[in-house]
C-alpha atoms as an extended CHARMM CRD file, in Angstrom:
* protein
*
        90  EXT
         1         1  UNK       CA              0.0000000000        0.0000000000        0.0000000000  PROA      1               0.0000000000
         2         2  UNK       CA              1.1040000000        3.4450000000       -0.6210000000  PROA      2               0.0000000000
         3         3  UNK       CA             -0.0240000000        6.7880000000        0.9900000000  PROA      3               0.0000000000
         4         4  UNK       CA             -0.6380000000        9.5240000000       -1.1560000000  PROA      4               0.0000000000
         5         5  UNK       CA             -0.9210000000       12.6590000000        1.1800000000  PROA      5               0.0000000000
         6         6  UNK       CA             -3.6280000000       15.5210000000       -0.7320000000  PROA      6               0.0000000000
         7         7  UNK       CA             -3.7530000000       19.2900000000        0.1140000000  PROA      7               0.0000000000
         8         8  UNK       CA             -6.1690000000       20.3320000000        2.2990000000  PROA      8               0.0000000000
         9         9  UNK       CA             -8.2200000000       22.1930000000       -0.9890000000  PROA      9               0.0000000000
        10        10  UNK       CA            -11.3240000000       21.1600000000       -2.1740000000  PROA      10              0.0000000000
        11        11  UNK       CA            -10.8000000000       20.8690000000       -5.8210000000  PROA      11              0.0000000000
        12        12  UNK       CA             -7.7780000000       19.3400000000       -6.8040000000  PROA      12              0.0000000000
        13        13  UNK       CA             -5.9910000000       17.0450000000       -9.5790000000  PROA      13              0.0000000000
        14        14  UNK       CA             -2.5190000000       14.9300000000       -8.9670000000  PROA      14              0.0000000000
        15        15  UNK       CA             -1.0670000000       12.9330000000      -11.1630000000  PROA      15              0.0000000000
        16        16  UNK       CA              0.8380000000        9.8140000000       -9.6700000000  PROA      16              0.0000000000
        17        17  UNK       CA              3.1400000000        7.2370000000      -11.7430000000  PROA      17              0.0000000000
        18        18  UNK       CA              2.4450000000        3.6370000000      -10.0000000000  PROA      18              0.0000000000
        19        19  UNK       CA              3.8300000000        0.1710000000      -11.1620000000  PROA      19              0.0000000000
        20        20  UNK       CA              4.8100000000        1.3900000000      -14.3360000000  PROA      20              0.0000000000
        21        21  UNK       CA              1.5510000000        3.2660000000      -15.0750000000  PROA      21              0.0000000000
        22        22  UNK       CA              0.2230000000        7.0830000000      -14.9450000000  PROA      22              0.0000000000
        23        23  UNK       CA             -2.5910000000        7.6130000000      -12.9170000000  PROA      23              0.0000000000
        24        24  UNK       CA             -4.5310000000       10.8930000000      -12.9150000000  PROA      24              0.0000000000
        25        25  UNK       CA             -6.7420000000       11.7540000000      -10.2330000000  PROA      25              0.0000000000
        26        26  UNK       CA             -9.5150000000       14.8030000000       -9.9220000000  PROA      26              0.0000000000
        27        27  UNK       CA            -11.1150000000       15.1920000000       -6.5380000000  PROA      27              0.0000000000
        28        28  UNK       CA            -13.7870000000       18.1340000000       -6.3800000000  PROA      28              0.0000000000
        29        29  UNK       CA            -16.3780000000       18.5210000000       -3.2070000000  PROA      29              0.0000000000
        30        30  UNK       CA            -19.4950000000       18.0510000000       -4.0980000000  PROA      30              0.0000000000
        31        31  UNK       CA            -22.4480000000       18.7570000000       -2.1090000000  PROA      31              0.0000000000
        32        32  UNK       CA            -20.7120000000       18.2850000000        0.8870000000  PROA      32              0.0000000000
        33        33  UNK       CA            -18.7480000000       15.3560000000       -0.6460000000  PROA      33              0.0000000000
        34        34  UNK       CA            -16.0780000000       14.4150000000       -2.8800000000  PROA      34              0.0000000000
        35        35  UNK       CA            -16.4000000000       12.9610000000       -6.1360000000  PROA      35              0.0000000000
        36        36  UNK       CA            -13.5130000000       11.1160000000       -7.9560000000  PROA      36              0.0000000000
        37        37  UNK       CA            -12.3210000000       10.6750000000      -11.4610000000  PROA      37              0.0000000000
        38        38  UNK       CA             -9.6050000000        8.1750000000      -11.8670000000  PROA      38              0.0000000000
        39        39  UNK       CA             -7.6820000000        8.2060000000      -14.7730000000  PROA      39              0.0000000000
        40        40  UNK       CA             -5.0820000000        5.1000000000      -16.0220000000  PROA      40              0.0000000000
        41        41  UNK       CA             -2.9830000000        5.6560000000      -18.9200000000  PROA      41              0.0000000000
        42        42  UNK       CA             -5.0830000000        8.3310000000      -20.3460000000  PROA      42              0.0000000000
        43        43  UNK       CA             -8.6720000000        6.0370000000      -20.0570000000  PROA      43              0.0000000000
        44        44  UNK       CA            -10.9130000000        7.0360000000      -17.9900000000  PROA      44              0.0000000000
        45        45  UNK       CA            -11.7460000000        4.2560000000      -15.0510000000  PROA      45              0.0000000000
        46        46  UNK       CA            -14.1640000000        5.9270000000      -12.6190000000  PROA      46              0.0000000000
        47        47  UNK       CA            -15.5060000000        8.9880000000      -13.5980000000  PROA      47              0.0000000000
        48        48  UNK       CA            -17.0570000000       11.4120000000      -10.5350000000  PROA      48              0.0000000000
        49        49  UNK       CA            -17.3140000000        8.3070000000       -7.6200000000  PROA      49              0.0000000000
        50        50  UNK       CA            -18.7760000000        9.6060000000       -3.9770000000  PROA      50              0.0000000000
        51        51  UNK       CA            -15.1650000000        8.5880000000       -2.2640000000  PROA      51              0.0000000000
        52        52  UNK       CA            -16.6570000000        6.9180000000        1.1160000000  PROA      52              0.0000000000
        53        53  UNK       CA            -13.9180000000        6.4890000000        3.9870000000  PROA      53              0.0000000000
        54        54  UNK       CA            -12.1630000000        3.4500000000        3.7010000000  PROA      54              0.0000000000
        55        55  UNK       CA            -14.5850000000        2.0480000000        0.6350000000  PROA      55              0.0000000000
        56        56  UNK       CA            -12.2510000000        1.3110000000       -2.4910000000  PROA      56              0.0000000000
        57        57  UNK       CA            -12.8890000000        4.1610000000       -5.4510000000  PROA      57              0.0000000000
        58        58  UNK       CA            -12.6940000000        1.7820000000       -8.1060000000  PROA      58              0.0000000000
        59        59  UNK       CA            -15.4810000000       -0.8020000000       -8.1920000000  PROA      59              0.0000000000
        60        60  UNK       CA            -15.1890000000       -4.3540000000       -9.1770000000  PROA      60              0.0000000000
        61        61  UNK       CA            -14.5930000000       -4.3920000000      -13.1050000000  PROA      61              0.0000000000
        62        62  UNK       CA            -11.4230000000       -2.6790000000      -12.9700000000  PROA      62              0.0000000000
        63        63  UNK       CA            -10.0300000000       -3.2470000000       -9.3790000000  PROA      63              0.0000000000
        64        64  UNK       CA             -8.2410000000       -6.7550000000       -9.7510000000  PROA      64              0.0000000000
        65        65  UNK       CA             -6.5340000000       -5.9130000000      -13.2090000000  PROA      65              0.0000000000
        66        66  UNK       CA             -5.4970000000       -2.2120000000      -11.9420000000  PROA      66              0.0000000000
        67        67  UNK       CA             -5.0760000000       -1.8450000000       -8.2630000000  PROA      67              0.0000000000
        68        68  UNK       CA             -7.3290000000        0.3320000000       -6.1220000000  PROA      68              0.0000000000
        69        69  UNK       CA             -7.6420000000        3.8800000000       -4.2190000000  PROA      69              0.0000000000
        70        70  UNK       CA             -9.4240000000        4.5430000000       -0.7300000000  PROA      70              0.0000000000
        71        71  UNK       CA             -9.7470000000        7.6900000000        1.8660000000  PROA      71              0.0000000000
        72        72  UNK       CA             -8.3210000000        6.3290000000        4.9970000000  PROA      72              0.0000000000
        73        73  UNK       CA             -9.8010000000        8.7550000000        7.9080000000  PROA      73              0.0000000000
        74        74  UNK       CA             -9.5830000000        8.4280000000       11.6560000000  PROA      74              0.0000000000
        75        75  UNK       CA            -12.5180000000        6.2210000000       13.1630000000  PROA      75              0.0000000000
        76        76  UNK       CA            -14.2530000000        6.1680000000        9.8210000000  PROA      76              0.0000000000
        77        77  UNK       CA            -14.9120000000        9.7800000000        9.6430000000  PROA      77              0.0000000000
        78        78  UNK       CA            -16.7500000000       11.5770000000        6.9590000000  PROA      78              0.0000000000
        79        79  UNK       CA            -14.1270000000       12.5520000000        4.3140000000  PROA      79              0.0000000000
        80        80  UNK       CA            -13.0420000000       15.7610000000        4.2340000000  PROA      80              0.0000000000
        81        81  UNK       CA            -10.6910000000       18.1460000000        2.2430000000  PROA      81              0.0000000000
        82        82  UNK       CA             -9.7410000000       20.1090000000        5.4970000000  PROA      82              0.0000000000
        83        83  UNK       CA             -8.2180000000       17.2560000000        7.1130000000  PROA      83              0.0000000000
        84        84  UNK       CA             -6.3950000000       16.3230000000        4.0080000000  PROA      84              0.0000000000
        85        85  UNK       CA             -2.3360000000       15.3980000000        4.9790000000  PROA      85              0.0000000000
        86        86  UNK       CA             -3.7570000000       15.7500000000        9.1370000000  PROA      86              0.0000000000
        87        87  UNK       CA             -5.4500000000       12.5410000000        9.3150000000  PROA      87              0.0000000000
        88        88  UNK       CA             -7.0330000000       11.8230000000        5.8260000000  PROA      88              0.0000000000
        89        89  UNK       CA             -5.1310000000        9.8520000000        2.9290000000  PROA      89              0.0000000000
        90        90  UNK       CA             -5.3350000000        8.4130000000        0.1170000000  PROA      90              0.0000000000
C-alpha cells in the first residue's frame, strides 16, 4: 500500500506514476462530498465516484486488473478536504 498525502483544498488534480503506469486523479467537493475521477494511462476508469472512507474508489470491473484507491480517515470519519495530509489519505 502506498499513501498519497492531498492538500487540504477542495478541488484538486494529482497525477501519480504507479507500477509502471500514470494515474490521474480529480477530486472536487461536491455537495458536501467528494467525487472522484480516476484516470489510467489516459482512459478514464471511474468517472465522478462519492469517495466513502475506507470504501475502495474503483469498483469491481477494474479493481483486480489495476489496483485500487481509498480515503483512509480516523474512526471512519466523513471525508473531508480540510483534514487532508492531518489525518485523511489516500
Amino acid at each position: 500500500m502506498k499513501i498519497i498525502t492531498l492538500e487540504p483544498i477542495p478541488n484538486q488534480s494529482l497525477t501519480v506514476a504507479l507500477d509502471n503506469a500514470l494515474w490521474e486523479l480529480r477530486l472536487v467537493t461536491c455537495n458536501g462530498s467528494l467525487c472522484v475521477t480516476v484516470r489510467r494511462n489516459n482512459q478514464t476508469i471511474v468517472d465522478g465516484a462519492r469517495a466513502v472512507a475506507g470504501e475502495l474508489i474503483i469498483q469491481d470491473s477494474h479493481r483486480a486488473e489495476f489496483g485500487n484507491f481509498a480515503v483512509l480517515t480516523n474512526n471512519n470519519e466523513l471525508v473531508d478536504y480540510q483534514k487532508f495530509g492531518v489525518s485523511q489519505f489516500l
